[in-house]
N, C-alpha and C positions, 0 to 999 in steps of 0.2 A: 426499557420498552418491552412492550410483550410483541413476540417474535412470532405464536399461534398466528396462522391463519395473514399473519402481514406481507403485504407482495413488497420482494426483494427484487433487488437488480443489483445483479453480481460480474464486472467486467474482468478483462482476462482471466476467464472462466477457464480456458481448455486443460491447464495442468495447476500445479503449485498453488498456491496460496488461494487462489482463485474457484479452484477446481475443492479443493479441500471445503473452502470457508460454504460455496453454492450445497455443495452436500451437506454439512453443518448443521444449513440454515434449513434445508429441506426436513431434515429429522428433528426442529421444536417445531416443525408443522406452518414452515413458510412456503408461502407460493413462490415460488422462486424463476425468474427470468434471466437465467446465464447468457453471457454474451460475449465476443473472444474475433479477434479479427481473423484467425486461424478457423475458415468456418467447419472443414471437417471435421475437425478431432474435436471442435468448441460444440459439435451437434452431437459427435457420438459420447462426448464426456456427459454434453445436459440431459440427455435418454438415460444413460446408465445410473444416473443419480434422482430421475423424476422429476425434471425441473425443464421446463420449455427453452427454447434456445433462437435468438435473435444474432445474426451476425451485424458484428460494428465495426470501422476502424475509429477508433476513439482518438486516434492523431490527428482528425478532421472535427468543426467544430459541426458541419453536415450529418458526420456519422455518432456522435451526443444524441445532436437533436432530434434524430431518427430512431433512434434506440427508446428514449423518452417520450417519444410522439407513440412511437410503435406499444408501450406498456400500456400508456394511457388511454390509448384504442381500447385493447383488447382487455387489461384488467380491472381496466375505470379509476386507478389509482397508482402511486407510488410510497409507499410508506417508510422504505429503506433504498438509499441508492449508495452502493456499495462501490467507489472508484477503487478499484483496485489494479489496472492494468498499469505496469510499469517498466523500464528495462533500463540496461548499462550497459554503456557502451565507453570503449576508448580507453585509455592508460598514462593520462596524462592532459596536456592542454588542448590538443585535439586541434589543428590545425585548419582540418575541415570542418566550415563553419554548419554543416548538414550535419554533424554528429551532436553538435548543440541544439541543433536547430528541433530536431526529432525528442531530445531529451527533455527538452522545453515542453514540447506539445503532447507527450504522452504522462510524463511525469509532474507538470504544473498545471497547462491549458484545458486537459482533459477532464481534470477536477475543475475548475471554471466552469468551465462551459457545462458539465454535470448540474454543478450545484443552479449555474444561471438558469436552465431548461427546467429543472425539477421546482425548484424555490418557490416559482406563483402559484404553484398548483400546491405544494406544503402549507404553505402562506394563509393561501385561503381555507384551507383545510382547519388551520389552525396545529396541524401536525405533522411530524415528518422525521428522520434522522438521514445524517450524513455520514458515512464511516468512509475516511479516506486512509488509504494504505501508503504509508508515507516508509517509512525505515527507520531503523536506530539510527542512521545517519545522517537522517533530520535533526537528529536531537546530539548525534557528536560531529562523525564526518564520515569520510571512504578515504582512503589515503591513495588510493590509485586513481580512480577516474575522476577528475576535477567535474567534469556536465554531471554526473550523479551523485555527490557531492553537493554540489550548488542548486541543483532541480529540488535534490531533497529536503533541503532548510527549507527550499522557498515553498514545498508542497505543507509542511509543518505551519509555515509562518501564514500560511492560507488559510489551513483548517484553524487556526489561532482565530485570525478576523472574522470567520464565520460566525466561532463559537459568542465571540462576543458580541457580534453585531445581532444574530437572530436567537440568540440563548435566552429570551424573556418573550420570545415569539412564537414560545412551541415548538422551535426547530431543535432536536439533540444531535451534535457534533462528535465525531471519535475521531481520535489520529491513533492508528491502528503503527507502532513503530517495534517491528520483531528482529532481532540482530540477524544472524547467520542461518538459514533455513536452505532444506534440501528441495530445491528448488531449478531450473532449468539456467535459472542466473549463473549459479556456481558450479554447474555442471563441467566447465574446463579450469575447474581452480582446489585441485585435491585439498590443497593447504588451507580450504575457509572449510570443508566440510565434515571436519573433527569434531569441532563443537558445534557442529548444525542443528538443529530441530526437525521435527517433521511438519509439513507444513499442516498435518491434522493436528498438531497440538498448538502451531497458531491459530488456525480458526477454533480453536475450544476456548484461548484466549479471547478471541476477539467476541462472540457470543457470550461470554463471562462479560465482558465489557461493555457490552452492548445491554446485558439485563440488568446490572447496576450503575447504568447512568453514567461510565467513568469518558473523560477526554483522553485521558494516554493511557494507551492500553500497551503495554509491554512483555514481551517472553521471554527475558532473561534478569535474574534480578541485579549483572552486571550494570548494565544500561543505566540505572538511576542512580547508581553509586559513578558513576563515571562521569556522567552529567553533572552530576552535582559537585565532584571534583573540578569538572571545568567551569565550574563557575564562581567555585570557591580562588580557587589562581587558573585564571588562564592562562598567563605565561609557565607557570610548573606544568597544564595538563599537554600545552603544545610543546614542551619539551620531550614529555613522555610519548606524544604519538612519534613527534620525531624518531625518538629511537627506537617508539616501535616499528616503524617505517620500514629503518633501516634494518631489522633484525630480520622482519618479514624478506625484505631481497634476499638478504645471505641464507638466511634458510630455506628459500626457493630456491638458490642458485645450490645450495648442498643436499636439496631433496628431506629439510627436515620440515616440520609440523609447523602451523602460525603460532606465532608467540600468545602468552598470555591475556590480555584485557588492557582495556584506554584507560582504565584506574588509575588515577593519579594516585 
């Protein structure tokens, strides 16, 4: 897609991945619509980057359709809607069914209800793109939080249906899936932020991805050897996170580094 001049909408805009990608897109000369449920820091991040700033809670299907109502007022169009707001929570099965509950609707329903709001108005356009920010963990796992984990396949297995259902309709789909990124997520997790990224060099990824057409867009070239290992034997790949699993405890519980990769 060309990126000049296309009005973007970029959600949890105010740091990481979000804040990085709205800047990004602002420098190939996108009009850019940042939005963040954080409305302070989501307004003074969208000033400091040139880009107009809409507050949303995007865990509401209300705060979507107001965000997309709100673009299509004022910029007459949406050409890129960019779901990217997402989080993890929990360390296990999560007994509290509200830690599901919020994981669901920011990391599944939020893309939903994006793509439902925007789609007639793409439709008829005849154009449009979707970039959803899914995780490498869509495409393997997370071995701690089971809700982000499971939100994440099913955000993948979305942008999947999308791509197939409106891929002959003008609509271009990205599942935007970057492993370990310095980001607010991993902020109390020293042991994931050794092999981290910046999140400016995922959005350089993701605008690479975005101007040649690609559906997975990836930042590590781990990721698709990994993948492809679990699909080759799954029983051999869940062995391997097994013991990555367990290598990661004891090297937490001894203060050393996370282990190596989900390569089978």
């Amino acid at each position: 897609m060309d990126l000049n001049q296309a009005v973007a909408v970029v959600t949890g805009s105010a740091s990481g991945i979000g804040r990085a990608l709205a800047a990004r897109l602002v420098q190939e000369g996108a009009v850019v619509v940042a939005s963040d449920r954080n409305a302070e820091a989501g307004a003074r991040e969208a000033a400091a980057i040139g880009a107009r700033f809409v507050p949303a809670d995007v865990g509401q299907e209300a705060g979507v359709k107001a965000l997309i109502d709100d673009v299509l007022a004022r910029e007459g169009r949406v050409d890129l809607l960019c779901s990217n707001a997402g989080l993890a929570v929990g360390n296990g099965l999560e007994p509290d069914d509200a830690l599901w509950d919020v994981s669901w609707r920011v990391n599944v329903l939020s893309h939903v209800w994006g793509a439902r709001h925007v789609l007639p108005h793409m439709l008829a356009r005849g154009s449009g793109t979707l970039l959803q920010t899914v995780s490498a963990a869509g495409l393997l796992t997370e071995v701690h939080s089971a809700p982000y984990a499971v939100t994440k396949h099913e955000a993948l297995a979305f942008a999947e249906w999308l791509a197939i259902t409106y891929g002959e309709r003008g609509i271009g789909v990205a599942a935007l899936c970057p492993e370990w990124v310095q980001t607010p997520l991993i902020a109390g997790a020293p042991h994931l932020q050794a092999g981290a990224i910046t999140p400016e060099e995922v959005a350089e990824a993701a605008v690479n991805g975005l101007l040649s057409g690609q559906f997975l867009i990836t930042t590590h070239p781990m990721t698709v050897r990994a993948f492809q290992a679990r699909a080759n034997s799954h029983d051999r790949w869940l062995g391997r996170v097994r013991a990555l699993s367990r290598q990661t405890t004891e090297q937490l519980a001894g203060g050393h580094a996370f282990p190596d990769s989900l390569e089978g």
